[in-house]
Each structure stands twice: as C-alpha cells, then as structure tokens.
C-alpha positions as MATLAB code, in Angstrom:
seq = 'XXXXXXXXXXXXXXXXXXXXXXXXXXXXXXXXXXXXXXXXXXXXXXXXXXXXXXXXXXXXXXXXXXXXXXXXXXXXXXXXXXXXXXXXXXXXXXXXXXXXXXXXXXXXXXXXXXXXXXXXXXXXXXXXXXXXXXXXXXXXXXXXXXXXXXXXXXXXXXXXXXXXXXXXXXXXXXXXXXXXXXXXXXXXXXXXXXXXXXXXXXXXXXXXXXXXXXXXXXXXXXXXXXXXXXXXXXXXXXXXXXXXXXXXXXXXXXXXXXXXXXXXXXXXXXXXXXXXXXXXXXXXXXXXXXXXXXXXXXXXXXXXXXXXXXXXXXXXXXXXXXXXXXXXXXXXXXXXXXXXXXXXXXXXXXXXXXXXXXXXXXXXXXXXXXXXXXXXXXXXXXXXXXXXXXXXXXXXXXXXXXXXXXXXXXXXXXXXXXXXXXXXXXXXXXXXXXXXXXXXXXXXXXXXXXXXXXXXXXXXXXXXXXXXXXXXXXXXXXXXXXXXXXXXXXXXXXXXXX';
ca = [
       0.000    0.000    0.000;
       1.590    3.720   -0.988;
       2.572    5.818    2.096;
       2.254    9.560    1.567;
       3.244   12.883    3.003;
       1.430   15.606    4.408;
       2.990   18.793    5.563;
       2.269   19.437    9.938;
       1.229   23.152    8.940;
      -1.034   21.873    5.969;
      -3.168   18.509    5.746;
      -3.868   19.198    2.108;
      -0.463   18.575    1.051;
       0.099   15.290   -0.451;
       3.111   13.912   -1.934;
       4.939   10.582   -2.227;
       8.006    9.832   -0.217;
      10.508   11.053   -3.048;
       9.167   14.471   -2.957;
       9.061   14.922    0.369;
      13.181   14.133    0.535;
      13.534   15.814   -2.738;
      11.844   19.301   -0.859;
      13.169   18.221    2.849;
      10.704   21.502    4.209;
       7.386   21.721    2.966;
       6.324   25.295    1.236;
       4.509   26.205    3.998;
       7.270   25.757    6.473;
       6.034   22.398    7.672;
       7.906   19.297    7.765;
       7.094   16.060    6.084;
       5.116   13.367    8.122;
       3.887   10.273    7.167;
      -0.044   10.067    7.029;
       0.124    7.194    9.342;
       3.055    5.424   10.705;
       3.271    1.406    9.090;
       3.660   -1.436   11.749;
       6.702   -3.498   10.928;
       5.833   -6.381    9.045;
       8.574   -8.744   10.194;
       8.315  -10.976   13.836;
      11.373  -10.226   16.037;
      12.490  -14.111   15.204;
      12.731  -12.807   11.518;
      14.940   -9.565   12.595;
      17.564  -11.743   14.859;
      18.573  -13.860   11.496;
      19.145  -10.117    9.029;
      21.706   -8.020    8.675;
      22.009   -4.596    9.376;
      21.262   -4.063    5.786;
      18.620   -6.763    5.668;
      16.511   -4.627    8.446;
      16.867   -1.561    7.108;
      15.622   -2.543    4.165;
      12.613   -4.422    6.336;
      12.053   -0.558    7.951;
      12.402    1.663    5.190;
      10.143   -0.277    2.727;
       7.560    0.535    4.834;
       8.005    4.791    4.696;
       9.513    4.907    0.906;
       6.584    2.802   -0.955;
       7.276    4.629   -4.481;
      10.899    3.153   -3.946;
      11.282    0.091   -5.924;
      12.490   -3.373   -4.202;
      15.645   -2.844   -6.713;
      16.221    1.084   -5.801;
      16.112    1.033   -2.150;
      18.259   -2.344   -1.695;
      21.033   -0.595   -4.324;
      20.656    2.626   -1.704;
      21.153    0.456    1.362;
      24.161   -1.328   -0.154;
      26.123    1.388   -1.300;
      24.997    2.953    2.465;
      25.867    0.460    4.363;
      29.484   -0.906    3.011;
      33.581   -0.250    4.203;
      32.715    3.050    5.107;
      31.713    1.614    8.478;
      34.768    0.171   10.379;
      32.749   -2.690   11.923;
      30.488   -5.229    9.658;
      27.201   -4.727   12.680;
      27.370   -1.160   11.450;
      25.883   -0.495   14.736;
      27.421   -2.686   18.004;
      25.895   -2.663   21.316;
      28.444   -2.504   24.046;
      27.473   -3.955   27.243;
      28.708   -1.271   30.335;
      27.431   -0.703   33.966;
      23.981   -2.647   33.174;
      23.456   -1.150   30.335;
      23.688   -1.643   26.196;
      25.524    1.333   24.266;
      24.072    1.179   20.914;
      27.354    2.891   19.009;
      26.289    4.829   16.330;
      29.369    6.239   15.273;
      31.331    3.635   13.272;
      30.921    5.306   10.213;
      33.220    8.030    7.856;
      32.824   10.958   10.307;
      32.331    8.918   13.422;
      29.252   10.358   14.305;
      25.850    8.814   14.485;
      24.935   11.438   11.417;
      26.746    8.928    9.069;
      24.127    6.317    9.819;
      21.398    8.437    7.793;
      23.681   10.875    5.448;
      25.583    7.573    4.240;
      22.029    6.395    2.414;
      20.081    9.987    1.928;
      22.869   11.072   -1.239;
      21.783    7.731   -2.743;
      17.470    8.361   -1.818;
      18.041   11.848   -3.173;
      19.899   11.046   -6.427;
      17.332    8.368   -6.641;
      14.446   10.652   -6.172;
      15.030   13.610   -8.582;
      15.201   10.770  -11.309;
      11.555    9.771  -10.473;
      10.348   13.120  -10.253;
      12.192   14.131  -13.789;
      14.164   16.673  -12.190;
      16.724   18.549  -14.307;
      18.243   21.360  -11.699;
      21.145   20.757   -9.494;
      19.936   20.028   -6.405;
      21.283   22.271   -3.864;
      21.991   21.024   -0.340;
      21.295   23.484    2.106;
      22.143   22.952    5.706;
      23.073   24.279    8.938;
      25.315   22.164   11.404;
      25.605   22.174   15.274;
      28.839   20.017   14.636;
      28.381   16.526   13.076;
      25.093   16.741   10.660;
      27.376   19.443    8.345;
      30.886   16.906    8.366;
      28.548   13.718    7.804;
      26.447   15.595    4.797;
      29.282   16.663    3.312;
      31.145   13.646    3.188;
      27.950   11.746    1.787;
      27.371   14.689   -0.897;
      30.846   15.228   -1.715;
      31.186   15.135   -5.835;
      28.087   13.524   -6.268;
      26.677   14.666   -9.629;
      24.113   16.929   -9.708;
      24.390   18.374   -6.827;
      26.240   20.590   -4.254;
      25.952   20.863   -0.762;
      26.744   24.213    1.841;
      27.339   23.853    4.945;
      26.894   26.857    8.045;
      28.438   26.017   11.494;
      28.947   28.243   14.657;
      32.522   29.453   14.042;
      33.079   29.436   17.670;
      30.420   26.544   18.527;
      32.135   23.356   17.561;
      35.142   21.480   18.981;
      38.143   21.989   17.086;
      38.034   18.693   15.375;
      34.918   18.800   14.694;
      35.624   22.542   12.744;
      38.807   21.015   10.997;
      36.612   18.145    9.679;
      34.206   20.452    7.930;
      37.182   22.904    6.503;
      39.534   20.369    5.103;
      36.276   18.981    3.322;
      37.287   18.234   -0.208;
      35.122   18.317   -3.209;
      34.478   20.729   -5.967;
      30.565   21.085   -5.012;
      31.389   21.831   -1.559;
      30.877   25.370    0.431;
      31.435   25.803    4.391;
      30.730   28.819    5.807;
      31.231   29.705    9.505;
      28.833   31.724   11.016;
      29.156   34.932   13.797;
      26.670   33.245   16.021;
      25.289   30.100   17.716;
      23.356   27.354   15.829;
      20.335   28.589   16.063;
      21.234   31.783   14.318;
      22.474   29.135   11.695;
      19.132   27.253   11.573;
      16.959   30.257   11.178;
      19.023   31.379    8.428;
      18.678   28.283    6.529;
      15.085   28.250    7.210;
      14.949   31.917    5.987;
      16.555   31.273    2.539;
      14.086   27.925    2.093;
      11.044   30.336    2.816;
      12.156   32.694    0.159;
      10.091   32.548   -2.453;
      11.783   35.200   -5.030;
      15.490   33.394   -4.064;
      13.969   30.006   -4.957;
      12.424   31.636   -8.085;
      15.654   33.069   -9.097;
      17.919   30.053   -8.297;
      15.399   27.715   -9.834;
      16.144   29.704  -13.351;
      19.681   29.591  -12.782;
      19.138   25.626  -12.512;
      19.131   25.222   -9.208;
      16.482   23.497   -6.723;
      16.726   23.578   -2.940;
      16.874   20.763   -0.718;
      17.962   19.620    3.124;
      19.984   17.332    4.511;
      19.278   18.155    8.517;
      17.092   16.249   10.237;
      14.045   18.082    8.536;
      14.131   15.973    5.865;
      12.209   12.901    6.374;
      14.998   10.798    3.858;
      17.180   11.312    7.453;
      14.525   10.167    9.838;
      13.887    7.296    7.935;
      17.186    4.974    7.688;
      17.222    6.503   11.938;
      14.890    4.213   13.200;
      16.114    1.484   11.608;
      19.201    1.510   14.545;
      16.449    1.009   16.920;
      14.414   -1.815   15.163;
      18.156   -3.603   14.770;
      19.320   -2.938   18.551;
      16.413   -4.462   19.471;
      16.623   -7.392   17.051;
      20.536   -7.866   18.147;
      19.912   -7.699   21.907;
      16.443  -10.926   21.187;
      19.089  -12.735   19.531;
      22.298  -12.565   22.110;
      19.608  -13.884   24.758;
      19.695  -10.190   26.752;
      16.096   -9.686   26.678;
      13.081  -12.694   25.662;
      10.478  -11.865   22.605;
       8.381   -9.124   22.865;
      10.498   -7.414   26.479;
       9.696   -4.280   26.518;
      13.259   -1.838   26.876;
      13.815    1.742   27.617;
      15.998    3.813   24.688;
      17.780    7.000   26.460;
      18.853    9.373   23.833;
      20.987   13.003   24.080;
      18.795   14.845   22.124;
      19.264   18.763   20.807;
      16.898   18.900   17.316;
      15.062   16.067   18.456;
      15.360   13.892   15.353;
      16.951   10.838   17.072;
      14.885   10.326   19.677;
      11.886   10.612   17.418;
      12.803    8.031   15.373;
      13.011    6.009   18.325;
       9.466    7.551   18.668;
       8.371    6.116   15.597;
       9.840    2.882   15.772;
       7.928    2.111   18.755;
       4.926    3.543   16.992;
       5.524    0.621   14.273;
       5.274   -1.649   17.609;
       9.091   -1.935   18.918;
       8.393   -2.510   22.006;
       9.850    0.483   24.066;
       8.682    1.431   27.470;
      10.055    5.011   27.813;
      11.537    7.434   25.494;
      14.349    8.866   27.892;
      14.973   12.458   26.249;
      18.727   13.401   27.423;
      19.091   17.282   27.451;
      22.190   19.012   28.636;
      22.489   22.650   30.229;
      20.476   24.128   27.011;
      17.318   22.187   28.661;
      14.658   23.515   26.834;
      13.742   20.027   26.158;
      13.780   19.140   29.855;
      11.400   21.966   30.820;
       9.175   21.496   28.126;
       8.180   17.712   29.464;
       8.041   19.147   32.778;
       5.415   22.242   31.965;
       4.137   21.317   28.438;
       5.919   24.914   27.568;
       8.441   25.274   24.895;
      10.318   28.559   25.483;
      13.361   29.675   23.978;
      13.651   32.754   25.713;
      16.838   32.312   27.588;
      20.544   32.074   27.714;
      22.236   30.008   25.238;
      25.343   28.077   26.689;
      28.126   26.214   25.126;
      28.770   23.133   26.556;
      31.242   20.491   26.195;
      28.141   18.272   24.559;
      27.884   20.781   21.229;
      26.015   18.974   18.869;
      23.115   19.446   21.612;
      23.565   23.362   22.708;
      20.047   23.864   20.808;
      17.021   26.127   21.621;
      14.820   25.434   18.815;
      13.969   21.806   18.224;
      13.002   21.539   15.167;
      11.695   18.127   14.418;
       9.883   18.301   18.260;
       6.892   19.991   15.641;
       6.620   16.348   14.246;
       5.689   15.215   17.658;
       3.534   18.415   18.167;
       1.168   17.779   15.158;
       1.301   14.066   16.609;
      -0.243   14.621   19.783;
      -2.750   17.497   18.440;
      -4.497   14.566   16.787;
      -2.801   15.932   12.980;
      -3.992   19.125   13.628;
      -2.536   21.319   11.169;
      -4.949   24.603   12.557;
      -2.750   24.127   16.461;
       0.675   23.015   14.512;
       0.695   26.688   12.701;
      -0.520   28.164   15.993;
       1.622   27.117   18.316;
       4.921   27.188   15.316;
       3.560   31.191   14.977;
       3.850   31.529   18.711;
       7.000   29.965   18.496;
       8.689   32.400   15.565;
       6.628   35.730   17.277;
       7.121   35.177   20.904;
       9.890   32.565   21.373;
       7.595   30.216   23.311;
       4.318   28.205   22.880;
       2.161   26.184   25.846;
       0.360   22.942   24.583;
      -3.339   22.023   25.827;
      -3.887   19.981   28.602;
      -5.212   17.280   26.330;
      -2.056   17.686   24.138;
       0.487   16.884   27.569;
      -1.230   13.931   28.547;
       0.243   12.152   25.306;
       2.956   12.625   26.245;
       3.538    9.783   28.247;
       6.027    7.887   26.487;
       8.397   10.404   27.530;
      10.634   11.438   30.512;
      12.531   14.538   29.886;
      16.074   14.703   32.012;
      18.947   16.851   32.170;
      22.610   16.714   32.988;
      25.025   19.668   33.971;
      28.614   19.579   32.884;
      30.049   18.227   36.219;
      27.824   15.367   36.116;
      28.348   14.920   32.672;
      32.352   14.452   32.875;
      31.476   12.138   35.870;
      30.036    9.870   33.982;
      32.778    9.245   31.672;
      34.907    9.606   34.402;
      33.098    6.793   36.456;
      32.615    4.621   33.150;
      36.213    4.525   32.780;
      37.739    3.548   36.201;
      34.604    0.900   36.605;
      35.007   -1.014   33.365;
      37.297    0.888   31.085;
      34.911    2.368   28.388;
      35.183    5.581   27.126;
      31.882    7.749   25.956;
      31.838   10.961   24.606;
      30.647   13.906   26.021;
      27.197   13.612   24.204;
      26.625   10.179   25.416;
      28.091   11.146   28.953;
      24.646   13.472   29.172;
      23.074   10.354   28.481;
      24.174    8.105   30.415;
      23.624   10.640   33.836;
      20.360   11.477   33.189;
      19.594    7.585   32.857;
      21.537    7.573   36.298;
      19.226   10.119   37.640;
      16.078    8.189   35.809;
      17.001    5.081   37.506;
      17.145    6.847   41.049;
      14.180    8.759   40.838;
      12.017    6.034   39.358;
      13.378    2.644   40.349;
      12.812    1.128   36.908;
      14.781   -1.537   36.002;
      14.037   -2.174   32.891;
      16.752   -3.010   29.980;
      17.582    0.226   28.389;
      19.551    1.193   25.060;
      21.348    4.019   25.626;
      22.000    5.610   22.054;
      26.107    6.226   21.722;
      26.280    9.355   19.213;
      29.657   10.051   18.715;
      33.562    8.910   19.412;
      35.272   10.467   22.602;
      37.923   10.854   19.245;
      35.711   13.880   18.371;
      35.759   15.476   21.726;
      39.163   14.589   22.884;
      40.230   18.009   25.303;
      36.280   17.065   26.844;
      36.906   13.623   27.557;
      40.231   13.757   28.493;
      39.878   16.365   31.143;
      36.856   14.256   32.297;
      39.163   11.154   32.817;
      41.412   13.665   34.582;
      44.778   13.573   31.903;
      44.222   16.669   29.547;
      47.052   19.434   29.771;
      46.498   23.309   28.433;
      50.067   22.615   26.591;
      48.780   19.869   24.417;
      47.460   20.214   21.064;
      44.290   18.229   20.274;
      45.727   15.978   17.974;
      48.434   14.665   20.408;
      45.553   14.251   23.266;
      43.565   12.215   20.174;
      46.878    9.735   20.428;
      47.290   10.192   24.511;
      42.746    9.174   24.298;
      44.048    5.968   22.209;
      46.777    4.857   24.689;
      43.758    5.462   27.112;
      40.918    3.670   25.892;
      43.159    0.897   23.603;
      40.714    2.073   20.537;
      43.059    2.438   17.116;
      42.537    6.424   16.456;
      40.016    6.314   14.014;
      40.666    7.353   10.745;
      38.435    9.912   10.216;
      40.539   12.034   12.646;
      44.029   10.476   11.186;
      43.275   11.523    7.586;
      42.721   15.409    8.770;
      45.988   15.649   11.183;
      47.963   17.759    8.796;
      44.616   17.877    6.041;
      44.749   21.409    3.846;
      42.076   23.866    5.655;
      40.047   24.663    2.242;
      37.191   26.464    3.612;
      37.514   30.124    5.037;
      34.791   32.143    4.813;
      33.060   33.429    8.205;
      30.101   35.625    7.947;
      26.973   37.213   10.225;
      24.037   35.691   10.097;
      22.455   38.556    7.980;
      25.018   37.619    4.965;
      24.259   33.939    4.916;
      21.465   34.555    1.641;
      23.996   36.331   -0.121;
      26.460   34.047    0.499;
      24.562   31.213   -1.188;
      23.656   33.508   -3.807;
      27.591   34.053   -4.785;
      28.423   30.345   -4.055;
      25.805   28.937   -6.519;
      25.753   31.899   -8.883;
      29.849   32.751   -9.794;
      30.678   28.897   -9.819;
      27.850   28.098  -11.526;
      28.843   30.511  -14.709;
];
C-alpha cells in the first residue's frame, strides 16, 4: 500500500516519499510526516537472522513505498558498506547494566553517518523519479556533526552541491577542521558569527524565500535539506532502533516481545523521534528517555508542556546538543494534536513571534512515552569519568549526558528495565572534553596529540576519520553574520555556476 506525506502546517499537502526528501521543508514551512506510521511487518524471530542491511531494508520499505524493491536495496548497499569500520554497522556494548548502541562507526564517526551515508543515494534516486533537471542544492546548517557527515555523503556527487553553516566558535576543534579540510568541488562551508540557532533560522529563511527560490530555480538550481528536517534522514534513523532491538532478542539479553527503555541526548530532536516512531511501528519500548544538557529547553518542556526559547544560550562540552529550537519536536507536536494542522501553525507562529508556545492539557497527557532529564557539565564528565575507572569504556561527552540522566532516571524512578542508551559520537571527536573528564588533559597539548594520549587510554586504534585530517589542507575560510548567509549562497551557486 503507498505511504504519503502531508505537511504538519497543511493537511492538504500530499506527496509521495521522493518528494518529500527531494523538498526536505514543505512550502509552507512544515515538515514532512507520514499520514500514518506502518507497523513493521517482520516478527522479532525474523529480525535476529538479518543483517544490518537486511533490516533496514525491512524498515524503510515501509516509509519509501514509491521506492522500488531494486532502488532502495542498491541505496542500502552502497549505504551500508567499508565506510563503516565494523560489519554490525551499529554494536551494542554492554557497560554498567546497560547496552551502548554505538552509532558512530561510520566516515565521520558520528551517528549522522548512519542516515547521510544512504540519503545522497534516496536523493539522487528521487530527482530521477520526479524528472528533475536542476542541481539540487543542499542546504544545511550544522551544530557540529550533521554538516561533516552531509558533506562527506554529498561530496562530488553529480548533480548536486551541498553548503554547509556552522557556529565558528560553537564546535570542537576537530569537529571545525573536519568540515574545513572537506574536499570536493561542489562543496561550500561557511562559519557563522553566532550560535546554531542563528544558523538554523538562516537556513530556514533562505528555504522560505520565495523570489530566491524563483531566481535560483532559473539559474538551474532546486533547494533541498539534509538536517534532520528531511524525512529521507529520519527514515534509515529508526532502523538503529528496530536492529538494537533485534541484536539484543538474539544474544539472549532480553526474551520476545520485552519491553526496553531507549535514552537518547537529544538537541533537534530527530533521534529520539525516530526512536518515537519505531515504537509507533510496535518496537516494544517502554520510555523514550529524552537526554538534554544545560540548554534544557527540552527538559522543561516535558516538565510544563511549555516550549520557550527565551533564555541564555550556553556552550557546553556536549555541542552537537547546545540547541534552543527543536526543530523536528513539531513532528511530535502535530502528533499529539491529533494531525492538527490549525494548532501546529498556531503554536509554530507563537513559536517564531514570541519565542515560546504552551500545549493544551489534552495535548500533555500524550505525552507519556516520555521522561525529559537533564545533565550539567560536572555530572556529565562524571560519567565518563566513572565509566572509565569501573570497566574501562570511554563515551563521549554527548553520550556522557546520556548516560547521567539515565543515572538520575534510575534513582528517581526505580525502573529496572533493559535500556539502550543511544552512543552518538567517538570520545575521538571530543578529545580536550573527555580527556579532562578522565582527569589527563594538559592546556600545553594540542588536540591531535591528546587524540593519540585518548588511544593509549581507551586501547581504541585512532580512528581514521581524525588520522586523515591531522595535517589535512584547511580549504574552507569564509566566516560571515548571520544577515550575509542569503547572499552568500547567492555568490556560491551563482559565480561557480557561470
């Protein structure tokens, strides 16, 4: 049976899944949602015996449905190949009682790569079906890993190119020297005077821009997204889930059909509502545990059904989540306003006018799947701290807010049930963070010797994403306000494009 799209700020819309990655944001501002979510298909027996591969092609034949058996298997393979330094794709480390699902075994060792590796491949895919002849142009703005993962995926790809903003002063250096020794002749990075969400908004800006789009479009160019936004990422994300699951039935850790809790750092809330949707297909999943660090808008919004902004915006040693707007939490919005695209646009204006929205009463009680947590920086670098000396594995800084609020979810509730805990990125990406957590960083050493001092630590090979950009050519240098970002495009896409 076809699955279609609708837009969350217009019910009318209606478009197959290839359109909806083709456009990533709907022109109304809304994002993509499927008009129901499809159960899975497949009995858990059937998932232990299949490849990573195998289930994600189980999952996402059930959202793409104008994706031939043929297309979407060649997408998956060239996805899911050597570019991943481990043949699960996605492990599940057993620490301290509970299962690390790693999702960061791919090119840019980050658990972006698990979505940007296939979404290249879905988009290339989907201008073909829709007869598009433009370049498409990949528009997105990074908090640190989405904008090194997209443009590894995107790099020379025909027929298309891909910029990149980041918070020039937002992102840990090796994140920042990832994205500027980025080769590839469709390639842009720009670095932005300003936090991420100055970065997001921009992007957003240029996508609602009706006269750019008009003028780009002649020029033979066509907008599209590769942040979360774009349903082609949600997608292959809840496939990790559905395979965790399937891995941890099949080692013996939990019997058929036992339910488990999935505890997820979450800034733009994509992740965690893909874990959202996969227990929506019926995974079963007790609690959704939403991770937030010091930025804990998320947090407060579970605890008062208010979404507000309005406040200070802190770097933390967890970038990837220092977020105030959430964008795909507006998926989850429309969700539990029974598809109601009349509050969605309501609540979104209140949102863009006022920096804050309150849902209805009705609206907070579905939001029981749920538990919103938070961890501060001290407890944060305890955690890897205390990981370390108990069993001798090393999280990130990301994952460290993770793991403490499931510390702090396990104290204040006395569940004990099995819980994932979703691993988003190497310690190698955050090695000053980590290091000074485990107590061994020095102010007189570089990152790069603290990345080989973190490998002596942990006895994990330095991966070779961070090896390859040691002494890599810095090819990007353009920094720019906020206010300069449309422009920027503009002279990107129009001077190279002569």
């Amino acid at each position: 049976m076809d699955l279609f799209y609708k837009s969350t700020r217009n019910s009318q819309v209606h478009v197959t899944a290839s359109q909806a990655i083709l456009q990533g944001l709907s022109e109304d501002g809304g994002l993509f949602v499927p008009e129901k979510i499809p159960a899975l298909d497949v009995s858990v027996e059937e998932l232990s015996g299949m490849s990573y591969q195998e289930t994600a092609y189980a999952v996402m034949r059930r959202f793409l449905t104008d994706f031939t058996e043929e297309e979407l298997k060649d997408c998956i393979a060239k996805a899911y190949d050597e570019k991943f330094d481990v043949p699960e794709i996605a492990p599940l480390v057993k620490a301290e009682g509970a299962y690390y699902l790693e999702l960061f075994h791919g090119a840019t060792i980050a658990f972006k790569d698990m979505a940007l590796s296939i979404l290249p491949h879905l988009m290339t895919v989907s201008a073909k079906k829709n007869q598009v002849h433009e370049e498409i142009v990949i528009l997105t703005a990074t908090s640190g890993d989405t904008g090194k993962a997209a443009l590894a995926g995107f790099a020379d790809v025909p027929g298309t190119r891909i910029i990149v903003f980041y918070p020039k002063d937002g992102v840990s250096p090796i994140q920042e020297k990832q994205m500027v020794t980025q080769k590839g002749n469709n390639t842009f990075v720009v670095g932005i005077r300003g936090n991420f969400d100055d970065a997001q908004s921009g992007v957003k800006a240029i996508f609602g821009d009706s006269a750019l789009k008009k003028e780009l479009k002649a020029a033979g160019f066509q907008f599209s997204s590769a942040n979360s936004i774009n349903i082609g990422r949600l997608v292959p994300q809840i496939v990790y889930y559905v395979y965790a699951y399937a891995r941890l039935c099949a080692d013996g850790e939990v019997e058929k059909n036992e339910p488990v809790n999935v505890v997820v750092p979450t800034g733009n809330f994509g992740n965690i509502l893909a874990a959202y949707y996969a227990k929506q297909m019926g995974l079963p999943i007790r609690k959704l545990i939403c991770a937030s660090n010091d930025n804990k808008v998320l947090y407060d919004f579970f605890q008062t059904g208010c979404y507000d902004r309005n406040r200070e915006f802190k770097l933390t040693s967890s970038p990837s989540m220092d977020i105030l707007i959430s964008s795909n939490l507006e998926r989850l919005i429309y969700q539990i306003a029974d598809q109601s695209d009349e509050m969605d646009r309501s609540l979104m204006k209140d949102l863009a006018e006022k920096g804050r929205y309150e849902i209805t009463p009705a609206m907070e009680e579905r939001l029981g799947d749920f538990y919103g947590g938070y961890s501060e920086e001290a407890e944060a670098a305890e955690s890897i701290r205390s990981l370390y000396q108990s069993v001798g594995y090393v999280i990130d800084t990301h994952t460290a807010v993770a793991s403490s609020v499931y510390q702090k979810y396990r104290r204040e509730t006395k569940d004990s049930t099995k819980t994932v805990i979703a691993s988003t990125a190497s310690p190698f990406k955050f090695t000053r963070s980590v290091m000074e957590a485990a107590g061994r960083a020095s102010e007189s050493v570089d990152d790069f010797a603290l990345v080989d001092e973190l490998s002596r630590l942990s006895g994990v090979e330095v991966p070779k994403a961070v090896e390859e950009i040691r002494e890599a050519e810095v090819l990007h240098h353009t920094v720019v306000d906020p206010a300069q970002m449309k422009e920027t495009v503009k002279k990107f896409l129009l001077q190279t494009g002569e």
